[in-house]
C-alpha distance (Angstrom), angle and dihedral (degrees) to the residues before:
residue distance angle dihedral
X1 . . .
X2 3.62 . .
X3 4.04 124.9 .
X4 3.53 111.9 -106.0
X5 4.37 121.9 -118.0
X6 3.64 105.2 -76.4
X7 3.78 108.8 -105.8
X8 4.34 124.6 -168.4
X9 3.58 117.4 -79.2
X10 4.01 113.0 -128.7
X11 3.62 131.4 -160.0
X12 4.05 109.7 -121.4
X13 4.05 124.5 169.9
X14 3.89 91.6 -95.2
X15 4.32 91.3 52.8
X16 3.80 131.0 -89.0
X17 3.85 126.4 -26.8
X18 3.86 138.5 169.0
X19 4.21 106.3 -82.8
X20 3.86 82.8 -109.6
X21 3.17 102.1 62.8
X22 3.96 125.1 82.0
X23 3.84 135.7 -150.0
X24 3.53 113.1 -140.5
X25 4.01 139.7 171.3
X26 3.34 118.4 -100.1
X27 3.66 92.8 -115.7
X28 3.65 97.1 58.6
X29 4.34 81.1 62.6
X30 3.19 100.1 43.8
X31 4.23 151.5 -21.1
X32 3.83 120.7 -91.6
X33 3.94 110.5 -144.3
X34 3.69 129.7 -175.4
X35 3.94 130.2 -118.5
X36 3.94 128.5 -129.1
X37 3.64 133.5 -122.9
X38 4.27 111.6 -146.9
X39 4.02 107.1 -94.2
X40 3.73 112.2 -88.3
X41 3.44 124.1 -77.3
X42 3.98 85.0 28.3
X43 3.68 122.2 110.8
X44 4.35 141.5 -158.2
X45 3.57 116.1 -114.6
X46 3.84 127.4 -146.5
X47 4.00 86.0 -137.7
X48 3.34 113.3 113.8
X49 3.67 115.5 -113.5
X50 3.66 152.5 147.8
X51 3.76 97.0 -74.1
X52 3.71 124.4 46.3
X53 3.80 119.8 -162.1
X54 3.92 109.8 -141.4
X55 3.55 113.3 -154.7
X56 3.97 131.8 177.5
X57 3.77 93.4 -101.1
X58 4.26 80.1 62.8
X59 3.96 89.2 48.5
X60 3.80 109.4 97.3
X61 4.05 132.2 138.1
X62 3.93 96.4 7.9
X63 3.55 85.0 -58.6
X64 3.93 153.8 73.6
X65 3.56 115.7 -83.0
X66 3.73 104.5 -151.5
X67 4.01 103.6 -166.6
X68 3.81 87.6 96.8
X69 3.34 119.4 33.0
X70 3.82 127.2 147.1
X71 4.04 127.4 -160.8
X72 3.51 150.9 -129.2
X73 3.54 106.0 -109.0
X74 4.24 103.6 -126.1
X75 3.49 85.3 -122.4
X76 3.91 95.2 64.8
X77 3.46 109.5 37.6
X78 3.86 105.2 80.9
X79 4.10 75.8 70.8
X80 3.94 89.3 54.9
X81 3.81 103.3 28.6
X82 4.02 96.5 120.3
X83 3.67 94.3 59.7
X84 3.41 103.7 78.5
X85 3.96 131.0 123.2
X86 3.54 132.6 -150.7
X87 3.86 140.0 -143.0
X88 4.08 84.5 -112.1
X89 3.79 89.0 59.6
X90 4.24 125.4 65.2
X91 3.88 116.3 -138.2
X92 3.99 121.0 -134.3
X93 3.71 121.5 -166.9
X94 3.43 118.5 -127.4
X95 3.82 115.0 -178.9
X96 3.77 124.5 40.3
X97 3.53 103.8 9.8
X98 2.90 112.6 25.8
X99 4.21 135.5 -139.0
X100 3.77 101.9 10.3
X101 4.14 100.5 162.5
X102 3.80 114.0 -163.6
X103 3.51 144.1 152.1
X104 4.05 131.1 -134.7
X105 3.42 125.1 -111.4
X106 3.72 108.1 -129.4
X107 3.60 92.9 -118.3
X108 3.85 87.8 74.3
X109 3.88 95.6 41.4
X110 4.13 104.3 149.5
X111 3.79 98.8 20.1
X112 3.59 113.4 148.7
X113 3.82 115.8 -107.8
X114 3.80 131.0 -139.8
X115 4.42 127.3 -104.9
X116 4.05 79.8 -115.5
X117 3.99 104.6 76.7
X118 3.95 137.0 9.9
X119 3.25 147.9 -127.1
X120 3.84 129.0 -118.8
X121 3.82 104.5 -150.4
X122 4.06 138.1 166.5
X123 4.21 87.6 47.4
X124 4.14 110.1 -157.9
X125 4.28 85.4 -170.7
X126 4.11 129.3 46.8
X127 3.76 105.4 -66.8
X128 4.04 93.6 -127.8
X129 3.45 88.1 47.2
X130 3.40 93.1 63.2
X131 3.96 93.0 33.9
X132 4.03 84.9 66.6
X133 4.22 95.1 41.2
X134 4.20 79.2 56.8
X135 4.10 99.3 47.3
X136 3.44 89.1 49.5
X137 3.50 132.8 117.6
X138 3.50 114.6 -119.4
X139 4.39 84.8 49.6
X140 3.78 92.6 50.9
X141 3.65 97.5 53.8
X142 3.91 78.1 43.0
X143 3.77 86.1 60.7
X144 3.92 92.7 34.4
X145 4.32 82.2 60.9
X146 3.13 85.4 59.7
X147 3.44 109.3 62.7
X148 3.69 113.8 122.4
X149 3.74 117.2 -115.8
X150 3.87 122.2 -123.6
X151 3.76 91.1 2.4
X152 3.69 147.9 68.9
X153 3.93 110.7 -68.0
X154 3.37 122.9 -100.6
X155 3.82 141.7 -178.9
X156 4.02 116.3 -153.7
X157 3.92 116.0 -145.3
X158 3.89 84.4 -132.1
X159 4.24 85.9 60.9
X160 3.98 99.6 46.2
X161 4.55 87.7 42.5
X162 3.71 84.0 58.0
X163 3.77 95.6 52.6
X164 3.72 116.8 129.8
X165 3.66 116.3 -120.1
X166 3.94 134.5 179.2
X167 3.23 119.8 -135.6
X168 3.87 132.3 -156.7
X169 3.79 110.6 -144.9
X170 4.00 92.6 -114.6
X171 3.56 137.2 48.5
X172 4.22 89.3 -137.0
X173 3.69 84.8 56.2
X174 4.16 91.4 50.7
X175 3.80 82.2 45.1
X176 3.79 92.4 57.8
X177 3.54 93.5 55.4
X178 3.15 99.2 45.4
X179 4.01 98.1 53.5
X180 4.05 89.7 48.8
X181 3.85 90.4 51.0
X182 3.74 88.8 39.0
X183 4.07 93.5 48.5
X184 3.99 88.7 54.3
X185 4.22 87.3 51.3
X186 3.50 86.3 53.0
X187 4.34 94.9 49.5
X188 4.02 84.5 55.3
X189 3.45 104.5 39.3
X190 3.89 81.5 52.1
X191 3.95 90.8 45.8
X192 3.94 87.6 50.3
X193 4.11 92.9 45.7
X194 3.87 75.6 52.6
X195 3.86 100.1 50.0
X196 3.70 95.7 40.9
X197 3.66 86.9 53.8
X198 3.65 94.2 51.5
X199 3.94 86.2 44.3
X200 3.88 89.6 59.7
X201 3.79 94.5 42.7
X202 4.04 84.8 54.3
X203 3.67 91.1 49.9
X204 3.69 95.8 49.2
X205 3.43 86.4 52.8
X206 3.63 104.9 49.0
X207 3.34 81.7 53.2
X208 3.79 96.0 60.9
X209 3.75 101.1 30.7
X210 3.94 97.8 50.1
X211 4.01 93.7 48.2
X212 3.98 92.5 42.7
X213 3.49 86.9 -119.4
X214 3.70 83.7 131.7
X215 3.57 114.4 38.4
X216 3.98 119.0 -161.4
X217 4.03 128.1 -128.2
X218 3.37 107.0 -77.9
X219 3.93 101.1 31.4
X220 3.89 125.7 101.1
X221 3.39 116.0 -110.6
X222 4.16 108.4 -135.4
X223 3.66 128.2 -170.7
X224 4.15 104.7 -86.8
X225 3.87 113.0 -116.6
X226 3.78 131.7 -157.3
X227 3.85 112.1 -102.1
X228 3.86 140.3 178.0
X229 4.56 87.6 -85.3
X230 3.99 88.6 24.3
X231 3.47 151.8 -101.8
X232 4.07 110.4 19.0
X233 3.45 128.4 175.8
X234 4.09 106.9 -102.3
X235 3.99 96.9 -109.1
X236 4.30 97.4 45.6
X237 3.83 110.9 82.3
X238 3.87 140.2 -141.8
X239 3.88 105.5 -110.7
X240 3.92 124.1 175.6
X241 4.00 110.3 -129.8
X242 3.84 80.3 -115.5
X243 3.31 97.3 66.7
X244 3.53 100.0 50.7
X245 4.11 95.5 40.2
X246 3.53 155.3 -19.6
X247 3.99 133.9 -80.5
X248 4.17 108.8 -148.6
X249 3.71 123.9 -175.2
X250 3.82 132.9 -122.0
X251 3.81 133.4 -105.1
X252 4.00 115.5 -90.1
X253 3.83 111.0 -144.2
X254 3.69 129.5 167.4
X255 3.78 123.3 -135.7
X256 4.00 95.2 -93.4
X257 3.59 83.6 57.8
X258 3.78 86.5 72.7
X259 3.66 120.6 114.3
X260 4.02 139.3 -165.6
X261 3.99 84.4 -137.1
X262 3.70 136.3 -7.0
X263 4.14 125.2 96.2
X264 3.41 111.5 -9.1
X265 4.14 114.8 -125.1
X266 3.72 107.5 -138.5
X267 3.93 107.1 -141.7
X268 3.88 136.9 -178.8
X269 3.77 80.9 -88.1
X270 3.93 89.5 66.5
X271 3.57 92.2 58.8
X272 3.93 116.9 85.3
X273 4.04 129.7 163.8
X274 4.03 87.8 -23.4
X275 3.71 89.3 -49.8
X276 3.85 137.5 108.5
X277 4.10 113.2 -107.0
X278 3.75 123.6 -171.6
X279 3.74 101.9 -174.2
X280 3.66 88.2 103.3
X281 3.39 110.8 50.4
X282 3.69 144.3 162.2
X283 3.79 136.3 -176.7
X284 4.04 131.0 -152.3
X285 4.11 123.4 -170.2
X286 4.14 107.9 -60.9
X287 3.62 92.3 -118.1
X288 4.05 94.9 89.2
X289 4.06 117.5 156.8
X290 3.72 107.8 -103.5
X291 3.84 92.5 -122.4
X292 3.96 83.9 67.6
X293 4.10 95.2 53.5
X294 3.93 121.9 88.9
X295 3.51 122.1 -134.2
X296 3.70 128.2 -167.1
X297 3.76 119.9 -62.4
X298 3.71 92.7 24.6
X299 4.45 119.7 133.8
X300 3.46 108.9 -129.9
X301 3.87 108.5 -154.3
X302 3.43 133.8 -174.8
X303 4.16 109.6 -127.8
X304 3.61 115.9 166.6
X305 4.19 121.6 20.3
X306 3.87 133.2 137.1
X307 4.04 90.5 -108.0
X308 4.27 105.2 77.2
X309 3.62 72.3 -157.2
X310 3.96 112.3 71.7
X311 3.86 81.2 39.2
X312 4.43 99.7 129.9
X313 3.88 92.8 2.0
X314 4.51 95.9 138.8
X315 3.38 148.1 -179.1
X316 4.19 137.7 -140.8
X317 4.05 103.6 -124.1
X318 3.95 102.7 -132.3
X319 4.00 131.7 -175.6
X320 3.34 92.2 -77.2
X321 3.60 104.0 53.8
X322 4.20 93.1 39.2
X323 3.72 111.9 129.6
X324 3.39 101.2 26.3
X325 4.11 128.9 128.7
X326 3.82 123.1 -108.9
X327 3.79 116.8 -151.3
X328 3.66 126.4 -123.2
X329 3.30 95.7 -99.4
X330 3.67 87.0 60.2
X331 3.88 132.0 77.7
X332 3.55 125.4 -169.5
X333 3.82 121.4 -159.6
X334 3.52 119.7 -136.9
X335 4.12 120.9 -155.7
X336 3.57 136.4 134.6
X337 3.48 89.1 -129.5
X338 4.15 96.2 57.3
X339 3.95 101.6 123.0
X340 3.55 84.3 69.1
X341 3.84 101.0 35.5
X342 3.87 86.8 53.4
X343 3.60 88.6 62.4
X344 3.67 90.4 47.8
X345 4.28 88.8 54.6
X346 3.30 92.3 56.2
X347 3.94 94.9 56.6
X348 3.41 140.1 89.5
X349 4.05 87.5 -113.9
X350 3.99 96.9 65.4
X351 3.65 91.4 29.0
X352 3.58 99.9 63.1
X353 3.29 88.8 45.9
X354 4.09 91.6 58.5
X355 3.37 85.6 58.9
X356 3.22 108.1 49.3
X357 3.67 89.0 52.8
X358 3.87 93.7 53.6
X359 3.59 115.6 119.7
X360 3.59 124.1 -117.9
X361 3.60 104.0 -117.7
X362 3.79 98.1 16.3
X363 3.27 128.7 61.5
X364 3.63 103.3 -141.6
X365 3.63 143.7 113.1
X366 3.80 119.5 -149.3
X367 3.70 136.7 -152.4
X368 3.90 95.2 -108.5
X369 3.97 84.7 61.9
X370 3.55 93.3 39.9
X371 4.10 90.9 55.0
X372 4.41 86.9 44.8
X373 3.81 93.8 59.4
X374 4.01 113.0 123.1
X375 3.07 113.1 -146.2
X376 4.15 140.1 174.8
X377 3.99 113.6 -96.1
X378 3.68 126.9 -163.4
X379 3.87 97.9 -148.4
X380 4.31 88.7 -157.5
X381 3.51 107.1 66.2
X382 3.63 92.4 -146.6
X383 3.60 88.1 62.3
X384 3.85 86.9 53.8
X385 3.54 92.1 47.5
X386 3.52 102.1 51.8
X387 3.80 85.9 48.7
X388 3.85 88.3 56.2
X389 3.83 90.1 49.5
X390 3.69 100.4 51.4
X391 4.04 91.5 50.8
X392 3.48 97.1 34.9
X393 4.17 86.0 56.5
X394 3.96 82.6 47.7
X395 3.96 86.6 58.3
X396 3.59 102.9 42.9
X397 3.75 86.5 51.9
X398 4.28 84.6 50.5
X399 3.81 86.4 53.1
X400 3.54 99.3 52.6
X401 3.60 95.1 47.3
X402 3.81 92.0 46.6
X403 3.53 88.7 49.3
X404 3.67 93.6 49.0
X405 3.76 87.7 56.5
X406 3.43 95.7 52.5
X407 3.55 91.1 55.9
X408 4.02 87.4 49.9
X409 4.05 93.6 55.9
X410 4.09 89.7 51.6
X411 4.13 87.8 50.4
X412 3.72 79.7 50.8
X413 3.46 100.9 48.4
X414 3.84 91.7 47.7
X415 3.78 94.6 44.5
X416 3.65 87.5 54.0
X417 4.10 96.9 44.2
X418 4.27 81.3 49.9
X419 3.99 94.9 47.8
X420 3.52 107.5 39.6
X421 3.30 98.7 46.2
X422 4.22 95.5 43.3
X423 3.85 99.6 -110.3
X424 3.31 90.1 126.0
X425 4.06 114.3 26.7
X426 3.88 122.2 -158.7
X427 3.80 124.8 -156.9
């Protein structure tokens, strides 16, 4: 590709843009239609069938995800039949959650499409083009303004015709852009495939490793034995988390506790995909009791939150994150044996445990349950170790790949800050 001449920049109400560029409604690119919900008393089915009904619980990655569709029963659609959307349209949703763009896979081509998003139809510009103009950031936190207070979001037709959009003067220009920005989606949906792969394979083999299912070079293979959590190999023990550790709760602080600096509180918020996060972070008065402060080696684990969900999810406390506060609704587990325990969190064996133990109307764990946990014990700690090394390896290769990807969706976002707006122009 070469760069295009240079052309003026000119100041319009959305920010600068090259002179030949224009910034037109929505409307004047295209019609905004409604969806339909099934007449009432009428239901989806999970048979499948002729017409699939594509609602924003299906919406996901600018696309359809297919896993869980439900139909229109035959029967019904005749009632329905004008609310369909095709894979020249996007969708937008409109109620709940608000601003999901996508596009339709051909495959689903004339599926029916829920009250609770749109479709923009009749396109005057490239259709990806306009797909990327939509999924950026200055019109989501144009949809986020729009949120309506006190009630259940919603996004008007009137609101998403008058959307600003810039336009390049030719359709192979649009085109341009959108391949580029669509050639980066591809590299990270391909890194994700990639990490959720690797995800699986560590799963699988946490699941082998920490039962002795597996055994590893080096390590006697014994005759497996039924225990209390199942079958064990004959030389690995039954030990309760209580007897290799110590559970310790978090620090309670009220919101006028709240600081612009001082100790940070690590929170379920902090704890993302095993790892510790600190996009989301909050800070109480320094002076925190040292009871409440991690130190190296610690678990952190969530143990009480609204979401049943995050309930158990942890975190390995490294250098970095040493001397920092846990909240209340935090625990951190204590043992001299915790490289291996973390391991242990993470799988299905503590896990279900955690949620067994979940109370009915609570969502919390407590300490009593933490100390009762059974779990799988090496009794040769170079057994344990080489356990330890084998998934930690696993993990570090995780990391760098999620790292990687992060990396990835900032390119992104800059590419698409650079193209949209004709910093950079493609020919």
């Amino acid at each position: 590709m070469e760069a295009a001449p240079k052309v003026s920049i000119v100041n319009t109400e959305i920010g600068p843009f090259p002179d030949d560029w224009q910034v037109v409604r929505l409307d004047s690119i295209g019609r905004v239609k409604g969806g339909k919900r099934l007449p009432l008393g009428k239901s989806l089915t999970d048979k499948i069938g002729e017409h699939p009904y594509i609602r924003v619980s299906d919406m996901r990655g600018g696309s359809v995800d297919q896993s869980k569709l439900l139909y229109v029963p035959d029967e019904i659609f005749p009632l329905i039949r004008n609310y369909t959307i095709s894979c020249d349209d996007l969708f937008i949703s409109v109620a709940g959650t608000l601003g999901l763009i996508g596009r339709v896979p051909p495959g689903l081509s004339g599926a029916n499409l829920t009250e609770n998003a749109d479709k923009i139809t009749d396109l005057h510009c490239d259709r990806d083009y306009l797909y990327y103009c939509l999924s950026s950031q200055r019109i989501q936190l144009e949809i986020d303004a729009k949120r309506t207070i006190g009630a259940q979001p919603k996004l008007a037709i009137q609101q998403i015709e008058a959307f600003r959009i810039p336009l390049p003067p030719s359709i192979e220009e649009q085109k341009h852009i959108a391949r580029t920005l669509t050639d980066i989606d591809d590299l990270i949906a391909s890194l994700d495939a990639v990490i959720a792969k690797k995800r699986d394979i560590k799963q699988a083999a946490m699941q082998q490793l920490l039962t002795g299912k597996t055994r590893l070079p080096g390590f006697a293979t014994t005759p497996m034995t039924n225990s209390a959590i199942g079958n064990l190999p004959s030389d690995w023990e039954v030990r309760p988390l209580g007897s290799l550790g110590d559970p310790v709760i978090g620090l309670t602080y009220r919101p006028v506790d709240v600081r612009e600096t001082g100790t940070l509180v690590l929170r379920s918020s902090n704890v993302q995909d095993g790892v510790l996060a600190f996009d989301n972070n909050v800070f109480v008065d320094p002076e925190v009791a040292s009871r409440a402060l991690v130190a190296k080696g610690d678990i952190l684990i969530c143990v009480r939150n609204g979401s049943r969900a995050l309930i158990g999810k942890c975190a390995m406390i490294s250098d970095e994150a040493e001397g920092m506060a846990f909240g209340a609704f935090m625990s951190v587990f204590r043992s001299p044996h915790s490289d291996f325990l973390f391991h242990q969190f993470q799988s299905n064996i503590i896990q279900r445990q955690i949620h067994e133990h979940l109370g009915a109307t609570i969502n919390q764990i407590t300490n009593a349950s933490l100390r009762s946990f059974q779990v799988p014990f090496p009794v040769s700690a170079e057994e344990r170790g080489a356990i330890v090394t084998i998934l930690s390896d696993m993990d570090a290769e995780l990391t760098g790949l999620t790292v990687k990807l992060s990396k990835l969706n900032m390119v992104r976002e800059g590419m698409m800050q650079q193209l949209l707006t004709g910093r950079i122009r493609l020919v």
